[in-house]
mmCIF file as gemmi writes it, N, C-alpha and C atoms, coordinates in Angstrom:
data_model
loop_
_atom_site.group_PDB
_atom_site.id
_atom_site.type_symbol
_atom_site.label_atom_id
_atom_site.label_alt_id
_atom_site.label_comp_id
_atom_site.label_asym_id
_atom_site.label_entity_id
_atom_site.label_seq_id
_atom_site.pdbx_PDB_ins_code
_atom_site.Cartn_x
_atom_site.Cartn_y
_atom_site.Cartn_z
_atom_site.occupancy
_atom_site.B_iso_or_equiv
_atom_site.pdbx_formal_charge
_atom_site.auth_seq_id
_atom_site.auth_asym_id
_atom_site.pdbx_PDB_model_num
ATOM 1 N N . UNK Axp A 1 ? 8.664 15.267 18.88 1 0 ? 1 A 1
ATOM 2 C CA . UNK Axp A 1 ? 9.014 16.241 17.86 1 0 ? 1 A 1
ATOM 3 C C . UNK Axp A 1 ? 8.037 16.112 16.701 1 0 ? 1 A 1
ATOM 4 N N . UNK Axp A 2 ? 7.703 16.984 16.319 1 0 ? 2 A 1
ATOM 5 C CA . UNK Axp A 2 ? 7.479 17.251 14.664 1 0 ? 2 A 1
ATOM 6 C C . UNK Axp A 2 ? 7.656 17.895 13.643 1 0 ? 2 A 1
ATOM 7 N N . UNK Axp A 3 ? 7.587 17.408 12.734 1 0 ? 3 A 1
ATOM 8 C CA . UNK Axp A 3 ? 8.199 17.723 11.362 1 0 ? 3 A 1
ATOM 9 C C . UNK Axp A 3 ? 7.729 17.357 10.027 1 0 ? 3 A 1
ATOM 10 N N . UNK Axp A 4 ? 7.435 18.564 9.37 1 0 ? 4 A 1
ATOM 11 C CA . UNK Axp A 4 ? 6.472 18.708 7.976 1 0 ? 4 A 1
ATOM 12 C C . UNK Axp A 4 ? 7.088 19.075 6.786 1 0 ? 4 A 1
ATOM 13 N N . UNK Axp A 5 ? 6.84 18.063 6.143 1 0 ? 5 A 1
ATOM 14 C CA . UNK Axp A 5 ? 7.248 17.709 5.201 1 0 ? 5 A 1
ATOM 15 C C . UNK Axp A 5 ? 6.329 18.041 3.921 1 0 ? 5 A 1
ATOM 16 N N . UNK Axp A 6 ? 7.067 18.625 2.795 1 0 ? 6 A 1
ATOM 17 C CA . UNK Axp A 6 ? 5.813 19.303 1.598 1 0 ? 6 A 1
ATOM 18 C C . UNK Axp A 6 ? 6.462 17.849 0.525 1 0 ? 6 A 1
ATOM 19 N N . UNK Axp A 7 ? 5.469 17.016 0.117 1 0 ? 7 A 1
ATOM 20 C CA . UNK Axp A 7 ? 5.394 16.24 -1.214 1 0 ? 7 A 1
ATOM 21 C C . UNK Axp A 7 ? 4.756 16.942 -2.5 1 0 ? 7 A 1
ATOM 22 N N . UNK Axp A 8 ? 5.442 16.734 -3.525 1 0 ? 8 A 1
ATOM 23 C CA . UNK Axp A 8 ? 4.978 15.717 -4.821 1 0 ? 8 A 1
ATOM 24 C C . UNK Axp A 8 ? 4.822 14.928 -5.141 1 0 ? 8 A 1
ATOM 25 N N . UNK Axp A 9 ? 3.987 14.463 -6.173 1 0 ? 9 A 1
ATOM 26 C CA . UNK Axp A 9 ? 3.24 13.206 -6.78 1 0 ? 9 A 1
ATOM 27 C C . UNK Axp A 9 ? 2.396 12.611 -6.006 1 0 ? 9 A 1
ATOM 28 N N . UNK Axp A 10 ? 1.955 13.058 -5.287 1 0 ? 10 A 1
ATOM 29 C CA . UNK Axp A 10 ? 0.608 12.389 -4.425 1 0 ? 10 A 1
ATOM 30 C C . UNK Axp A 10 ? -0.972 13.11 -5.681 1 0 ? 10 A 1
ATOM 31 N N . UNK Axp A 11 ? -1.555 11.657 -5.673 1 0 ? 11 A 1
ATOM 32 C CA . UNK Axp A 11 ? -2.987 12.224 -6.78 1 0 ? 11 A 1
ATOM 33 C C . UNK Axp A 11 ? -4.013 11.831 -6.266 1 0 ? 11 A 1
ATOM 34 N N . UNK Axp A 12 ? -3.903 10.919 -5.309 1 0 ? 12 A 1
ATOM 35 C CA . UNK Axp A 12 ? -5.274 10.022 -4.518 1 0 ? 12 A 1
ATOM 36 C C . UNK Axp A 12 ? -4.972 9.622 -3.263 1 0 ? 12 A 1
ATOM 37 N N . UNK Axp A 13 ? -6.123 9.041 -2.359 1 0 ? 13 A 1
ATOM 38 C CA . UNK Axp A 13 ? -6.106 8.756 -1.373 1 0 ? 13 A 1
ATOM 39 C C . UNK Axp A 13 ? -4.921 6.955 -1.131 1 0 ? 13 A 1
ATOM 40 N N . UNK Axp A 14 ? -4.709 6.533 -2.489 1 0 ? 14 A 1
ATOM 41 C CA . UNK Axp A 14 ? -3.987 5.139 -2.228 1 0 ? 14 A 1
ATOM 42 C C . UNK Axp A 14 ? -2.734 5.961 -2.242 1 0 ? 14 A 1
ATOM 43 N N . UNK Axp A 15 ? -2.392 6.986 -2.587 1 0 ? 15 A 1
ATOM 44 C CA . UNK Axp A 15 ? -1.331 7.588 -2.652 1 0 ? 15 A 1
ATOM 45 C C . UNK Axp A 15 ? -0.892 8.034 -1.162 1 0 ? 15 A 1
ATOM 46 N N . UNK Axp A 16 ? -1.909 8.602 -0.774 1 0 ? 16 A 1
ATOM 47 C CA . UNK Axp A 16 ? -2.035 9.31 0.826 1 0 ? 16 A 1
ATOM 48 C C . UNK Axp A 16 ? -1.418 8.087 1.752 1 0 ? 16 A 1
ATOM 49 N N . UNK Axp A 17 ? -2.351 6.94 1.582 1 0 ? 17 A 1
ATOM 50 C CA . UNK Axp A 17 ? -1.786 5.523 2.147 1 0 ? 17 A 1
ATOM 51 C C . UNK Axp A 17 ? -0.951 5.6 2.234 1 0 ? 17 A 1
ATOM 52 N N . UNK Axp A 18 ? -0.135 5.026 0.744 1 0 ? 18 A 1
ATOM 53 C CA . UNK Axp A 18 ? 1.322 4.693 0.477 1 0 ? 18 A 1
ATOM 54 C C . UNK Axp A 18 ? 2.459 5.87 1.707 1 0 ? 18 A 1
ATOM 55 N N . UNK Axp A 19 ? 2.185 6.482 1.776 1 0 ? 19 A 1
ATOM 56 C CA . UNK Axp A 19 ? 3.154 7.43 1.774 1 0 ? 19 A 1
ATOM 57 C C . UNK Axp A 19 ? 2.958 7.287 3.897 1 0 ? 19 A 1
ATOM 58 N N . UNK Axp A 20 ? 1.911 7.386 3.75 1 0 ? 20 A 1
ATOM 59 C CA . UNK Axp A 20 ? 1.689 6.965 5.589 1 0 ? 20 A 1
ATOM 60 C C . UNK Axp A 20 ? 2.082 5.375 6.029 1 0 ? 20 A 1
ATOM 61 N N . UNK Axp A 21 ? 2.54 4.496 4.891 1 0 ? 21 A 1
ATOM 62 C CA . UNK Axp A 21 ? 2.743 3.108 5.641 1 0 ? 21 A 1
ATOM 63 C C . UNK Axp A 21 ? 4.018 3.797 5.302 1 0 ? 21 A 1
ATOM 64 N N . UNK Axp A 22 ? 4.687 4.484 4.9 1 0 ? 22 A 1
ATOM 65 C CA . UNK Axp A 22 ? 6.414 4.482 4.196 1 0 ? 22 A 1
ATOM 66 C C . UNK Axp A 22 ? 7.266 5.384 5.522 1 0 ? 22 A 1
ATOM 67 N N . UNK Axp A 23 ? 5.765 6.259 6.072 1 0 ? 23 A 1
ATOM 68 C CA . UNK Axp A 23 ? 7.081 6.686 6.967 1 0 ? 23 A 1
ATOM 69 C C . UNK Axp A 23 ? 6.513 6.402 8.108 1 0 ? 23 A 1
ATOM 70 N N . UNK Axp A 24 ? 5.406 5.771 8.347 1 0 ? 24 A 1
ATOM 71 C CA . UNK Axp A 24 ? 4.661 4.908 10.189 1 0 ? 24 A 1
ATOM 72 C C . UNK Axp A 24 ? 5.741 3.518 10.148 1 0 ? 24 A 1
ATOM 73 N N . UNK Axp A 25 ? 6.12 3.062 8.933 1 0 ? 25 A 1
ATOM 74 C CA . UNK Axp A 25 ? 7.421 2.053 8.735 1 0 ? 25 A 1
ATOM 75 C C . UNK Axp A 25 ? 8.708 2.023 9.587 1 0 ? 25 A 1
ATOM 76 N N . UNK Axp A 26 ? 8.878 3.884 9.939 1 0 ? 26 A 1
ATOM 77 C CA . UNK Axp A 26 ? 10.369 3.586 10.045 1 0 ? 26 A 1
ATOM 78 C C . UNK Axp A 26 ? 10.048 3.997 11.74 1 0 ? 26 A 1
ATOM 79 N N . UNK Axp A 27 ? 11.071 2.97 12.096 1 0 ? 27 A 1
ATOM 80 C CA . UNK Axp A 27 ? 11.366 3.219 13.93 1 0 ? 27 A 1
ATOM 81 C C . UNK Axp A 27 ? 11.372 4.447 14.309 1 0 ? 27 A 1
ATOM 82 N N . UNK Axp A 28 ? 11.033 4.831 14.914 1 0 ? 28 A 1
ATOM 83 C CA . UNK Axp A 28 ? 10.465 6.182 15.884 1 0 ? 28 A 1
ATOM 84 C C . UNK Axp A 28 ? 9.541 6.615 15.43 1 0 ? 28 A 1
ATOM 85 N N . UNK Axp A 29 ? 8.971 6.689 14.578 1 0 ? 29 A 1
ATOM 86 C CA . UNK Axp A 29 ? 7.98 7.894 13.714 1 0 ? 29 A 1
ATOM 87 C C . UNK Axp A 29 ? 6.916 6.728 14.463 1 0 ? 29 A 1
ATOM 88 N N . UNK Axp A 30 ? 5.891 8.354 15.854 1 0 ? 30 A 1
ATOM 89 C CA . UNK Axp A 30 ? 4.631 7.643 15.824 1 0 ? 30 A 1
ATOM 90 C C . UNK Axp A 30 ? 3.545 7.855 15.259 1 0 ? 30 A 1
ATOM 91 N N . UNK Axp A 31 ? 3.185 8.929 14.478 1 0 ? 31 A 1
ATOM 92 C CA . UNK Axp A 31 ? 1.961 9.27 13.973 1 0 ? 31 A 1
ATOM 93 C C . UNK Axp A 31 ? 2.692 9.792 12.567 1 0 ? 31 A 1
ATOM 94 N N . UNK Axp A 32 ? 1.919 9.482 11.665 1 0 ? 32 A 1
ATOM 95 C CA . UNK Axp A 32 ? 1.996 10.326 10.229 1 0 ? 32 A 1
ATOM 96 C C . UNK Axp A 32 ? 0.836 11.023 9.472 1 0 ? 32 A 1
ATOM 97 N N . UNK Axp A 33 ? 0.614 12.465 9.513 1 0 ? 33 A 1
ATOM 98 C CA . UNK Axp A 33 ? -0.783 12.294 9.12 1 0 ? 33 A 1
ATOM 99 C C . UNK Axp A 33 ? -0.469 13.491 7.514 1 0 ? 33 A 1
ATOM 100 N N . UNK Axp A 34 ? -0.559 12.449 6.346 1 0 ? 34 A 1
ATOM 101 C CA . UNK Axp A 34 ? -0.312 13.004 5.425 1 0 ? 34 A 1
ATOM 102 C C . UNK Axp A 34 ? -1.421 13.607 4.736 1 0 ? 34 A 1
ATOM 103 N N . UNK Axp A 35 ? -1.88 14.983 4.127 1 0 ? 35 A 1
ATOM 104 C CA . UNK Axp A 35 ? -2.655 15.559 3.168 1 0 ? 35 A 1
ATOM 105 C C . UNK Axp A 35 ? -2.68 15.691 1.967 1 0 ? 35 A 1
ATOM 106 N N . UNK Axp A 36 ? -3.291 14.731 1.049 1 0 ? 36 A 1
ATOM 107 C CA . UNK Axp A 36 ? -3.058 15.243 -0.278 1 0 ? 36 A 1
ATOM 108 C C . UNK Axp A 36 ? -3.528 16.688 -0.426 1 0 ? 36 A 1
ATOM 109 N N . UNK Axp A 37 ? -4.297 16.986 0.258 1 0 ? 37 A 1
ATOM 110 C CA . UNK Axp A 37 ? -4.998 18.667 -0.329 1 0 ? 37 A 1
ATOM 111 C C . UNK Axp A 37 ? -4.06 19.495 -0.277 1 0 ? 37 A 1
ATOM 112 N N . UNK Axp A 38 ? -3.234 19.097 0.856 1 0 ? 38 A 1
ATOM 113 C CA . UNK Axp A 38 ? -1.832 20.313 1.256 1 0 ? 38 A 1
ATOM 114 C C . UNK Axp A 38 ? -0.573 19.643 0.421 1 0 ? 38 A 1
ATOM 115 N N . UNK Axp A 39 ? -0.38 18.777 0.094 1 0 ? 39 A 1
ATOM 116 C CA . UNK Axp A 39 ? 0.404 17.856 -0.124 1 0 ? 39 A 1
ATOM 117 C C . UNK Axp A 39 ? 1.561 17.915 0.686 1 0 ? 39 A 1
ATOM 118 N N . UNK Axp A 40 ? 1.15 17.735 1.659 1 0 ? 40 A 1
ATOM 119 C CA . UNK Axp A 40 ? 2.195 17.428 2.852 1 0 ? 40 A 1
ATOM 120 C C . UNK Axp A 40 ? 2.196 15.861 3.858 1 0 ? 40 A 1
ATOM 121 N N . UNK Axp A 41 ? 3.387 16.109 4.591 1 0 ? 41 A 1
ATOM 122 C CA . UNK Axp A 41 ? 3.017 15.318 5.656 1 0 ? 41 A 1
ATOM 123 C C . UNK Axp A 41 ? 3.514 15.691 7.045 1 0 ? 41 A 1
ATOM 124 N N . UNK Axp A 42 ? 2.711 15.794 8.303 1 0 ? 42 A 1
ATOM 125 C CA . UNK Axp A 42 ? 3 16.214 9.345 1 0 ? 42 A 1
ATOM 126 C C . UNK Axp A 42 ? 3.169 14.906 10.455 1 0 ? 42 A 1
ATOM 127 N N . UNK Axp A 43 ? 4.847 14.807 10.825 1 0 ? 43 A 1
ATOM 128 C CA . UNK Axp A 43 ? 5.473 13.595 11.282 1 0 ? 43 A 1
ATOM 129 C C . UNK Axp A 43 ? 5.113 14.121 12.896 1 0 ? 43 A 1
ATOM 130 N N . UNK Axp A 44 ? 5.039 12.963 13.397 1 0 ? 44 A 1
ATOM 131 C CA . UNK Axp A 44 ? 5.311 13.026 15.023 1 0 ? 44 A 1
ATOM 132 C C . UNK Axp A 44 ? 6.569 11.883 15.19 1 0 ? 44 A 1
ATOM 133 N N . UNK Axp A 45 ? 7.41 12.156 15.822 1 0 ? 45 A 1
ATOM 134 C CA . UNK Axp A 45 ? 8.713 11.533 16.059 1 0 ? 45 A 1
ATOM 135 C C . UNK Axp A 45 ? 9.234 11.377 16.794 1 0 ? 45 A 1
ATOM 136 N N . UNK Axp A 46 ? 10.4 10.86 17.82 1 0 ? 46 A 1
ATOM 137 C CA . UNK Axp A 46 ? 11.26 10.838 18.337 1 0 ? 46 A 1
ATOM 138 C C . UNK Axp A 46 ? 12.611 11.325 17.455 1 0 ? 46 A 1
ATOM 139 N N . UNK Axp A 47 ? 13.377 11.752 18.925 1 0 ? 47 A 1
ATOM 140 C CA . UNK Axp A 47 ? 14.251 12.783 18.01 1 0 ? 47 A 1
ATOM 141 C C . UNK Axp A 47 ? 15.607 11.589 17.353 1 0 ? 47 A 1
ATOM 142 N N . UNK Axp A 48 ? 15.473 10.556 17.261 1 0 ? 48 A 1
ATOM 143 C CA . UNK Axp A 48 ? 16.064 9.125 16.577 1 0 ? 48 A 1
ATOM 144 C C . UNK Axp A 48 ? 15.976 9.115 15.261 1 0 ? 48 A 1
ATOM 145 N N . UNK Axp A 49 ? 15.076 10.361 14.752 1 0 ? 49 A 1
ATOM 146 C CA . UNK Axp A 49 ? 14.282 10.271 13.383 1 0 ? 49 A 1
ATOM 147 C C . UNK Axp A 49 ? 14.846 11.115 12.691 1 0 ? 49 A 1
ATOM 148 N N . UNK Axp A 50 ? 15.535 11.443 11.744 1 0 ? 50 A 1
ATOM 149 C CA . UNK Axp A 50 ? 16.411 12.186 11.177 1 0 ? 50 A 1
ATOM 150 C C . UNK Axp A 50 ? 15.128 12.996 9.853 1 0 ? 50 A 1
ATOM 151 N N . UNK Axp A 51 ? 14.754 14.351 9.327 1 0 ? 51 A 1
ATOM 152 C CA . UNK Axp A 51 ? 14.337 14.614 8.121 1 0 ? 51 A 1
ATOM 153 C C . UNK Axp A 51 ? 14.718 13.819 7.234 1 0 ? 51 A 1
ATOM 154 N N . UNK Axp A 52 ? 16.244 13.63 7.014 1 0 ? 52 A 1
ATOM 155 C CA . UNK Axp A 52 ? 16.879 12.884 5.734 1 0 ? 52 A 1
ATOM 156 C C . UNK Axp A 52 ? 16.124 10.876 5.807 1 0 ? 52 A 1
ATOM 157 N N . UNK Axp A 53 ? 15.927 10.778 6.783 1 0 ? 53 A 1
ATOM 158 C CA . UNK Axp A 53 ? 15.925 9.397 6.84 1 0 ? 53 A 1
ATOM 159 C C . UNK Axp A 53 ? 13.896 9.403 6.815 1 0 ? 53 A 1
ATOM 160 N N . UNK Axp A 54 ? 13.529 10.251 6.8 1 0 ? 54 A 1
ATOM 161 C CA . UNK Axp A 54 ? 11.91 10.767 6.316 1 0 ? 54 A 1
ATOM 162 C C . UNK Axp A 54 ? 11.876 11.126 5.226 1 0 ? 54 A 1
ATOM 163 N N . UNK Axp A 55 ? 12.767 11.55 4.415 1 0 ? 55 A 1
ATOM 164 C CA . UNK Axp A 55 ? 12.519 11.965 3.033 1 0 ? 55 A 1
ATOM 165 C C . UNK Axp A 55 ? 13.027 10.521 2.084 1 0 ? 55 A 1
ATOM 166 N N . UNK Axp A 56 ? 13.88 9.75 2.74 1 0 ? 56 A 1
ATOM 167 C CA . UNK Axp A 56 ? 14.384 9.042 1.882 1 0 ? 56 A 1
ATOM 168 C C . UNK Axp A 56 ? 13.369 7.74 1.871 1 0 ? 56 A 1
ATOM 169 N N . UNK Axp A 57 ? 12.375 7.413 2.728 1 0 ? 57 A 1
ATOM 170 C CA . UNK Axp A 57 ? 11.27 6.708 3.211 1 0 ? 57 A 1
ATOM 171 C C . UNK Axp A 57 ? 10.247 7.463 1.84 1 0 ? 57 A 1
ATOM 172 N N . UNK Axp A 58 ? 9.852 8.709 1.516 1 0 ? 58 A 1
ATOM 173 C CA . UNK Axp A 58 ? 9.028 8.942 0.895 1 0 ? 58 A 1
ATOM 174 C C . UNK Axp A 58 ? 9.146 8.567 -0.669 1 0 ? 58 A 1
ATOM 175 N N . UNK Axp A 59 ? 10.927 9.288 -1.021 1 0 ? 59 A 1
ATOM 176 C CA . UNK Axp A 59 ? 11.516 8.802 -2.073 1 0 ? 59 A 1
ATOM 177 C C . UNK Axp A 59 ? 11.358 7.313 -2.381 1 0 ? 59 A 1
ATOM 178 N N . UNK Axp A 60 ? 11.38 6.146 -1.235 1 0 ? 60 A 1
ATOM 179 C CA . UNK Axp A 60 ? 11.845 4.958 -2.087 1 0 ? 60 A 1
ATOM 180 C C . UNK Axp A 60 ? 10.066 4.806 -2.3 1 0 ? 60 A 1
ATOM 181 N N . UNK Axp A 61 ? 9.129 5.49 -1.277 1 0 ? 61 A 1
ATOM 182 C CA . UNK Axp A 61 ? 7.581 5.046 -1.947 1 0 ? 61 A 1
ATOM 183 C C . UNK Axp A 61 ? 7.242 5.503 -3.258 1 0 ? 61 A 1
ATOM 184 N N . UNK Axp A 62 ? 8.096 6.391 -3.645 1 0 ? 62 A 1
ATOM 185 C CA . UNK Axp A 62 ? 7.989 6.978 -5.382 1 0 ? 62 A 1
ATOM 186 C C . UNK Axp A 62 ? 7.596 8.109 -5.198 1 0 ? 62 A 1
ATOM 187 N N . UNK Axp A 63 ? 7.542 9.199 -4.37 1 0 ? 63 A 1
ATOM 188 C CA . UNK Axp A 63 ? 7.198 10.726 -4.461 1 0 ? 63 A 1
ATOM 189 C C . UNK Axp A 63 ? 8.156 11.464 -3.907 1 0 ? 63 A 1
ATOM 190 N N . UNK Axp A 64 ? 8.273 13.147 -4.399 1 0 ? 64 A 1
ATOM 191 C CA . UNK Axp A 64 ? 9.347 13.603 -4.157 1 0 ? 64 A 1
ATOM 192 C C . UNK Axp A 64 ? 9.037 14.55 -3.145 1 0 ? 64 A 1
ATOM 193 N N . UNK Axp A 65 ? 9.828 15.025 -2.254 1 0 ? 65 A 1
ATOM 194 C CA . UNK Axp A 65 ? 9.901 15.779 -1.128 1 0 ? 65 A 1
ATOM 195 C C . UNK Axp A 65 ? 10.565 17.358 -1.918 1 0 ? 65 A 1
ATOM 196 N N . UNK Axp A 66 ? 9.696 18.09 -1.556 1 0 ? 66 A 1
ATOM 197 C CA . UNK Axp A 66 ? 10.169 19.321 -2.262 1 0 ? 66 A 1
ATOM 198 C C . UNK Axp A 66 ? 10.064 20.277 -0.863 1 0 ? 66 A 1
């Protein structure tokens, strides 16, 4: 499965990081490939992986899911 996700507060590439170890972190999620230019992130998943439990991964890295 996948699933894209639009952020705020991303300003740099350590930001881009952060936000790809926060949700490659959580069990099932195998690929994360986040864009600051888009400010998104496009998840590859197993369906074990809930949106809510991807947004709340981004939240505790400090950016908001809009």
């Amino acid at each position: 499965m996948k699933t894209t996700l639009k952020i705020s507060g991303m300003s740099c590439e350590h930001c881009v990081k952060h936000v790809t170890g926060a949700l490659e972190g959580i069990n099932g999620v195998v690929s994360a490939k986040v864009s600051l230019e888009h400010n998104s992130a496009e998840v590859e998943h197993t369906d074990r992986v809930s949106p809510e439990a991807m947004k709340a991964a981004i939240v505790e890295a400090g950016y908001e899911v809009i």
